[in-house]
Backbone as JSON Lines, residues from 0, in Angstrom:
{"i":0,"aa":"X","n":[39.91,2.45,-9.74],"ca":[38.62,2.36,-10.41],"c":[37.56,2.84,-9.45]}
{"i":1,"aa":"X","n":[36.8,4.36,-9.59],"ca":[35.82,4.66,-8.39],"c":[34.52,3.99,-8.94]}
{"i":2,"aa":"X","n":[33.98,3.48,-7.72],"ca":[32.66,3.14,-8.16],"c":[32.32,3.12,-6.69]}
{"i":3,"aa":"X","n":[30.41,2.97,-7.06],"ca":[30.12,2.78,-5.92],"c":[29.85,1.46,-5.16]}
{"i":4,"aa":"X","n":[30.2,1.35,-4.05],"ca":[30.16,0.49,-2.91],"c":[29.19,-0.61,-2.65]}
{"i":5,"aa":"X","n":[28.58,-1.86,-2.93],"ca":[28.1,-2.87,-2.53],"c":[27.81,-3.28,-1.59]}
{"i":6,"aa":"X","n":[27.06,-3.68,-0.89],"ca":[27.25,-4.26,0.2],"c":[26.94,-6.03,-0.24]}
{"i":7,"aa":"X","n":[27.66,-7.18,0.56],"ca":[27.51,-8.4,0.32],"c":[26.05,-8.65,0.08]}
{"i":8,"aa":"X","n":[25.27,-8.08,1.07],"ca":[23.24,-8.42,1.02],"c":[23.15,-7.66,-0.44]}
{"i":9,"aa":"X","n":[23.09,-6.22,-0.67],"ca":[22.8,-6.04,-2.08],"c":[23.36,-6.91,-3.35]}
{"i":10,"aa":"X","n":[24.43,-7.39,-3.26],"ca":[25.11,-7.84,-4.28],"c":[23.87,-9.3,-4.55]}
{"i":11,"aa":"X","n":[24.08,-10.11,-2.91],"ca":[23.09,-11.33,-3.61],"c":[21.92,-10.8,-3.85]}
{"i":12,"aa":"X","n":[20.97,-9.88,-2.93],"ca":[19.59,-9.56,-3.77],"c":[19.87,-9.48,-5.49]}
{"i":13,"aa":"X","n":[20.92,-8.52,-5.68],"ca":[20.99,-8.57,-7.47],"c":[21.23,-9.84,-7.95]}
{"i":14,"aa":"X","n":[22.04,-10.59,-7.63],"ca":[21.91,-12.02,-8.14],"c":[20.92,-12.37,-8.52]}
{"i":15,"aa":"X","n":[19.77,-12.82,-6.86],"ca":[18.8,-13.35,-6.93],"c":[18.06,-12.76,-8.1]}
{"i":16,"aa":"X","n":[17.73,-11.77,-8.22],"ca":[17.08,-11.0,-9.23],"c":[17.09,-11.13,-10.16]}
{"i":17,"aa":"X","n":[18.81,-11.06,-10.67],"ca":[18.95,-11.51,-12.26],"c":[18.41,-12.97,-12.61]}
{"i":18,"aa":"X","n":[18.96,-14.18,-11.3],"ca":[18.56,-15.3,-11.83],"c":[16.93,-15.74,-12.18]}
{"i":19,"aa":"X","n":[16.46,-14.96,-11.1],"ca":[14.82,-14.73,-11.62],"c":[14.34,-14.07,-13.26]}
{"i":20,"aa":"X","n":[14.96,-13.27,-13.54],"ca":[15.17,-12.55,-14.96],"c":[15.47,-13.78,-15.81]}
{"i":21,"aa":"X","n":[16.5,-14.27,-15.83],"ca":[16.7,-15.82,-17.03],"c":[15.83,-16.29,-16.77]}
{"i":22,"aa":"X","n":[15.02,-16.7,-15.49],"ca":[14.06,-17.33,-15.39],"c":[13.38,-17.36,-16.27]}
{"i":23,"aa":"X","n":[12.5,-16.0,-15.92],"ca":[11.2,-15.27,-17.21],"c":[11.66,-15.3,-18.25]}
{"i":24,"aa":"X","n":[13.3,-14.99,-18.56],"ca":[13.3,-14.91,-20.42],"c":[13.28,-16.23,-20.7]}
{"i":25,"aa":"X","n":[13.97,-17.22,-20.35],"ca":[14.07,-18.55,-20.43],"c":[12.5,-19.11,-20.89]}
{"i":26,"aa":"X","n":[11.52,-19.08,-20.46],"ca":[10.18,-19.06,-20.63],"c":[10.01,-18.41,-21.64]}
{"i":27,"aa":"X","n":[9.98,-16.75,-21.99],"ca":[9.3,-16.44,-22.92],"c":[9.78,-17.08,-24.06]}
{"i":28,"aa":"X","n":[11.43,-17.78,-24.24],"ca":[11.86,-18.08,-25.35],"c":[10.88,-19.17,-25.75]}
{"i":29,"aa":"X","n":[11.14,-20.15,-24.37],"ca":[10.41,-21.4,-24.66],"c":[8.98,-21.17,-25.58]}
{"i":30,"aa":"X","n":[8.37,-21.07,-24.53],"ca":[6.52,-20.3,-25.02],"c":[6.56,-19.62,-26.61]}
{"i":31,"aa":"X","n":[7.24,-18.87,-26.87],"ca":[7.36,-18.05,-28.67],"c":[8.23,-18.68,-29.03]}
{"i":32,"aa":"X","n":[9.35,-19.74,-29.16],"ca":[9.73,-20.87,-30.1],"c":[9.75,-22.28,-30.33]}
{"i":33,"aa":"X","n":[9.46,-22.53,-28.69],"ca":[9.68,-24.02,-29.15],"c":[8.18,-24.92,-28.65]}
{"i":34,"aa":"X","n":[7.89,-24.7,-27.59],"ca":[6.88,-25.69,-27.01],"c":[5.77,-24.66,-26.27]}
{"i":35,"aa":"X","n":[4.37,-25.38,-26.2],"ca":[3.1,-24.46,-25.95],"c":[3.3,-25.15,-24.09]}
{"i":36,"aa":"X","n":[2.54,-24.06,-23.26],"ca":[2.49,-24.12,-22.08],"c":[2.21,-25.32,-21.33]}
{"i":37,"aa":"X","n":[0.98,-26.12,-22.23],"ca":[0.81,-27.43,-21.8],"c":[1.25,-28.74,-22.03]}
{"i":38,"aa":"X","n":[2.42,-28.51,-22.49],"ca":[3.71,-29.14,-22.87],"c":[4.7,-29.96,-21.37]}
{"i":39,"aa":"X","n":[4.62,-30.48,-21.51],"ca":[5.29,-31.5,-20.18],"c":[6.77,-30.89,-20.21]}
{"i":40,"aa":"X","n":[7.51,-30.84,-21.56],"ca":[8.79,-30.11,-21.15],"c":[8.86,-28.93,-20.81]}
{"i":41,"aa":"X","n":[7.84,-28.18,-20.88],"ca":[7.86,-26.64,-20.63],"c":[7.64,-26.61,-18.49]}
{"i":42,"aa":"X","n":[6.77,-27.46,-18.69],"ca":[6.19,-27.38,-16.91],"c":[7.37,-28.39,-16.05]}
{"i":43,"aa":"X","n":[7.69,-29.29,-16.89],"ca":[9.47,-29.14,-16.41],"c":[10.73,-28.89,-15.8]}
{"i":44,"aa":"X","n":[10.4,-27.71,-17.08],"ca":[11.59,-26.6,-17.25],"c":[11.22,-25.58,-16.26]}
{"i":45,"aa":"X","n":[10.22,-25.23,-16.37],"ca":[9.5,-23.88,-15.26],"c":[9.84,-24.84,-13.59]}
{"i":46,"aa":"X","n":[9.1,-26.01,-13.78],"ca":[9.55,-26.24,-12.28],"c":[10.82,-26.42,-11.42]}
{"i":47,"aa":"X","n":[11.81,-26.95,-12.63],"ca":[13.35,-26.85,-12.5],"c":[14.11,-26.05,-11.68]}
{"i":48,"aa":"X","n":[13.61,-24.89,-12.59],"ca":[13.61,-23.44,-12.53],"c":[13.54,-22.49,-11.22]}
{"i":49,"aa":"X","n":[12.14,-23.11,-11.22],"ca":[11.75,-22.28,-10.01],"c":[12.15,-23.01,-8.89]}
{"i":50,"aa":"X","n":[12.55,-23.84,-8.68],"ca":[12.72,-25.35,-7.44],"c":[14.18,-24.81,-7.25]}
{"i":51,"aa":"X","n":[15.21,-24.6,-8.37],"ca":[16.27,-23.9,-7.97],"c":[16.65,-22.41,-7.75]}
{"i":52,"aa":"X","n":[15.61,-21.74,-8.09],"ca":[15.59,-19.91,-7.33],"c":[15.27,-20.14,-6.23]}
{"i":53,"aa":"X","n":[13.93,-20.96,-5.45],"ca":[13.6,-21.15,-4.29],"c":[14.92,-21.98,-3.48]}
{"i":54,"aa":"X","n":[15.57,-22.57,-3.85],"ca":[16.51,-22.94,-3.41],"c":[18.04,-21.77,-3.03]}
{"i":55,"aa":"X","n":[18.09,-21.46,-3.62],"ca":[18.93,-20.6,-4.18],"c":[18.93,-19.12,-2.76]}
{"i":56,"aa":"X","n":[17.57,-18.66,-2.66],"ca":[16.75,-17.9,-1.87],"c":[16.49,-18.54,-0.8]}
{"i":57,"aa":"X","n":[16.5,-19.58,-0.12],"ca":[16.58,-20.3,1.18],"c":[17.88,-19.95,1.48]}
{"i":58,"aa":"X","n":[18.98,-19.88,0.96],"ca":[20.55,-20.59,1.38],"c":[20.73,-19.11,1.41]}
{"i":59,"aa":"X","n":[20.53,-17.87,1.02],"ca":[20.66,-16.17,0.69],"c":[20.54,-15.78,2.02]}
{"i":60,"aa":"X","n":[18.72,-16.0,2.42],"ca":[18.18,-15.7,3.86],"c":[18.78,-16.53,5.3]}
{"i":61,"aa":"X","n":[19.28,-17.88,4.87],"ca":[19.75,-18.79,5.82],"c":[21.09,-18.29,6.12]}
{"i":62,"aa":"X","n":[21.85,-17.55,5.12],"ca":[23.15,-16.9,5.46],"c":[22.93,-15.71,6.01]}
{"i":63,"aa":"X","n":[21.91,-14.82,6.14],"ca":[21.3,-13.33,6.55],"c":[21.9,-12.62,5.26]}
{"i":64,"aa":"X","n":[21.66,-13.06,4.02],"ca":[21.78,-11.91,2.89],"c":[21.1,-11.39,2.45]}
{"i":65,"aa":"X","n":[19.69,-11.87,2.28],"ca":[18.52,-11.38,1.91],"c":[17.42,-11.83,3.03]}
{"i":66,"aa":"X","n":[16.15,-10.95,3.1],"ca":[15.36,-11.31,3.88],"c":[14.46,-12.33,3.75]}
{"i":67,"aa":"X","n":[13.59,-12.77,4.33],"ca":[12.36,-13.65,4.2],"c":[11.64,-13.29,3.09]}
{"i":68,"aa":"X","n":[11.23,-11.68,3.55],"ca":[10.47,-11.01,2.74],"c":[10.95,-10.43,1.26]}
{"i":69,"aa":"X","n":[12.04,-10.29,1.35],"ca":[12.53,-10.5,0.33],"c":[12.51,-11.21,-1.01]}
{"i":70,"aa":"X","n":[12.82,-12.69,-0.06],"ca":[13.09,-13.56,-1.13],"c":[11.59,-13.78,-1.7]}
{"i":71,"aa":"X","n":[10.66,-14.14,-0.59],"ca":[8.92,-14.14,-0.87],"c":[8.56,-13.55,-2.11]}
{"i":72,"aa":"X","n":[9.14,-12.34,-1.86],"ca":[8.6,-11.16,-2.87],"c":[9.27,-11.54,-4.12]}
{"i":73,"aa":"X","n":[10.59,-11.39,-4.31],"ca":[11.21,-12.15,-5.85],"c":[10.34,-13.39,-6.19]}
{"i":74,"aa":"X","n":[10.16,-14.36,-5.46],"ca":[9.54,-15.28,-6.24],"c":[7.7,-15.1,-6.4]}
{"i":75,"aa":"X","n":[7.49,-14.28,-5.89],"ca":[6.11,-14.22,-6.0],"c":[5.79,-13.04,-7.04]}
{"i":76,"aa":"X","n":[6.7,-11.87,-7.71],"ca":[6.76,-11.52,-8.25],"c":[6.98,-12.36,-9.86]}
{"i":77,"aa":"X","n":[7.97,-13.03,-9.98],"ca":[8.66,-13.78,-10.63],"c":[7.46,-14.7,-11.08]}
{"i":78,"aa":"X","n":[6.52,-15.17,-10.32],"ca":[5.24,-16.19,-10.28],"c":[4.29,-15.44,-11.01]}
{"i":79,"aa":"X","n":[3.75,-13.86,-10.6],"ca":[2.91,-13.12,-11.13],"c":[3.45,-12.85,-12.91]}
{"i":80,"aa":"X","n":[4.83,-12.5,-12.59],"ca":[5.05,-12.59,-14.08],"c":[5.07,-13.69,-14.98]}
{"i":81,"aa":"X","n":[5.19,-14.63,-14.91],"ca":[4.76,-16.46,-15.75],"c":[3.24,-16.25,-15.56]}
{"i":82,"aa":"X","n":[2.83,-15.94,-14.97],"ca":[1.22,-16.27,-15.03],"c":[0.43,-14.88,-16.06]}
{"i":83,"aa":"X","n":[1.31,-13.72,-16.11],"ca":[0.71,-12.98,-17.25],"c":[1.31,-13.67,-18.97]}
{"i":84,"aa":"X","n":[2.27,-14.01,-18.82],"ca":[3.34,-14.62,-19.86],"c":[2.54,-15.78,-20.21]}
{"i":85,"aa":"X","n":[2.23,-16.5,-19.62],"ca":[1.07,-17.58,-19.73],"c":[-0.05,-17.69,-20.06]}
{"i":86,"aa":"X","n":[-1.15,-16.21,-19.25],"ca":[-2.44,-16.17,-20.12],"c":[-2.06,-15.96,-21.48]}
{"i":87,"aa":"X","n":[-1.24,-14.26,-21.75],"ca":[-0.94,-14.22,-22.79],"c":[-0.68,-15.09,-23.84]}
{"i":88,"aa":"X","n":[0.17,-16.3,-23.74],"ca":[0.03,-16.98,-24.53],"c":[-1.07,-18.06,-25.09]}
{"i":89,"aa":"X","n":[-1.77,-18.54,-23.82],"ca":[-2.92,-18.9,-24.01],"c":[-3.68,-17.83,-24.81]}
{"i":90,"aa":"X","n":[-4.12,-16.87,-24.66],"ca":[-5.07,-15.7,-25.72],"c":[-4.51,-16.17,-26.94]}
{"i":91,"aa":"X","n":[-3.3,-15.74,-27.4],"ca":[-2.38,-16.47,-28.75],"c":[-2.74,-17.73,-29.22]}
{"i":92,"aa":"X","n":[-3.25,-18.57,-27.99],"ca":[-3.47,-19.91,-29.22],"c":[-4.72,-19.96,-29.11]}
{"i":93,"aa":"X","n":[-5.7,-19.43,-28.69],"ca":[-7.32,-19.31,-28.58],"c":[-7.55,-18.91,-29.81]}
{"i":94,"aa":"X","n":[-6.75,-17.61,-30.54],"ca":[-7.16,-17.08,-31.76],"c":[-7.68,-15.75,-30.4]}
C-alpha cells in the first residue's frame, strides 16, 4: 500500500487538530439545536471540552510531539473560532 510517510509529531498535531474540530462542531450542534450560549450546560460542555484538548496538548508537548507553540496556537485558534460561533449566535437571538 504506497502512501506517504508520517512522522509520529505530524500524526499527533493531526489528532490534536481533529479533536479541536469535534470541538467546534460539537458546539455549533449544541448552539443551532439544543441550548442558547448562556445556558449552564452549554458552558459546561465547552469547558469540558476545552479542559480536555488543553490536556490532551500538555501530554503531546511533554512527550516532544508537538510544540509549545503549537499547541498555543490550536487552542487559541480553536478559542477565536467559539468566540465568532458565539457572537454569531448572539446576533441570531438579538433579532
Amino acid at each position: 500500500m504506497p502512501g506517504i510517510a508520517i512522522s509520529v509529531e505530524e500524526k499527533a498535531y493531526a489528532l490534536l487538530k481533529e479533536d479541536a474540530e469535534k470541538i467546534l462542531q460539537l458546539i455549533k450542534v449544541q448552539i443551532d439545536n439544543l441550548t442558547m450560549p448562556q445556558c449552564p450546560l452549554y458552558e459546561e460542555v465547552l469547558d469540558t471540552q476545552m479542559y480536555g484538548l488543553s490536556r490532551e496538548i500538555d501530554l503531546a508537548v511533554r512527550l516532544n510531539l508537538v510544540s509549545e507553540e503549537q499547541g498555543k496556537a490550536l487552542l487559541d485558534n480553536l478559542e477565536r473560532q467559539l468566540n465568532i460561533l458565539h457572537e454569531a449566535s448572539q446576533k441570531s437571538v438579538k433579532g
